[in-house]
C-alpha positions in Angstrom: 88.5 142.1 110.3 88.0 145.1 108.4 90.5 143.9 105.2 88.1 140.4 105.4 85.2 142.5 104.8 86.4 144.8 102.2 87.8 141.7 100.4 83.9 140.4 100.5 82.2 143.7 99.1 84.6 143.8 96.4 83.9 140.5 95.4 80.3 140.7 96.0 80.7 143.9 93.8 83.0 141.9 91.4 79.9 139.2 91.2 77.2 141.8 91.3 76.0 140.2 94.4 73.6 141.5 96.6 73.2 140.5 100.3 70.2 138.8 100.0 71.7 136.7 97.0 74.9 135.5 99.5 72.0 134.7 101.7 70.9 132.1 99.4 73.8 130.9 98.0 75.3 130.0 101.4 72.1 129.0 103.6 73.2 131.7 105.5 70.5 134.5 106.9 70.3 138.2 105.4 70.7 139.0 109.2 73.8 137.8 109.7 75.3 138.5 106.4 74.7 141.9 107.7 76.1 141.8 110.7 79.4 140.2 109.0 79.5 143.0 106.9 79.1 145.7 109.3 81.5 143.9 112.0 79.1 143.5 114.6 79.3 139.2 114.5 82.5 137.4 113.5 82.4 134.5 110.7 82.8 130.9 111.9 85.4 129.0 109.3 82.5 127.4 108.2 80.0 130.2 107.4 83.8 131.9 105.9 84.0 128.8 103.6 80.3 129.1 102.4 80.6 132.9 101.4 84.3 132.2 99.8 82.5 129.4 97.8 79.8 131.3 97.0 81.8 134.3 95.8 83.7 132.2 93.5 86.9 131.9 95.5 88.6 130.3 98.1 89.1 131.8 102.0 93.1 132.3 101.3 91.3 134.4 98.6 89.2 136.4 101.1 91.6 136.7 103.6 94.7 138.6 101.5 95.7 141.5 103.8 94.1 140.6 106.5 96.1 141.1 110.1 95.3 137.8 111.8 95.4 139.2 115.2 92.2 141.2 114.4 90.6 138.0 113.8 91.4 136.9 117.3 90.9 140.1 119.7 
């Protein structure tokens, strides 16, 4: 999970994107955008598909070097 998150900073970095701007662009809370990004709640594929979509990409995008078997632990 950590190479999911990493991928998301760098393209929230990439789209100078705050939290609280992904908030809103995926009707997703600041609370759990949070937690996503400190790994202490795993995305649904749903809430993964709004963040890709709001960071301009697509979930194969955000999920480039990530070891699958961390997502499933």
């Amino acid at each position: 999970m950590e190479a999911l998150i990493k991928n998301i900073r760098e393209r929230m970095k990439k789209n100078y994107m705050s939290q609280k701007e992904l908030a809103l662009r995926t009707g997703l809370t600041e609370a759990t955008i949070s937690r996503y990004l400190h790994g202490t709640r795993r995305m649904s594929v749903k809430s993964l598909y709004y963040i890709a979509r709001a960071l301009g990409t697509t979930i194969d995008g955000l999920m480039k070097g990530v070891d699958w078997s961390e997502m499933y632990d």
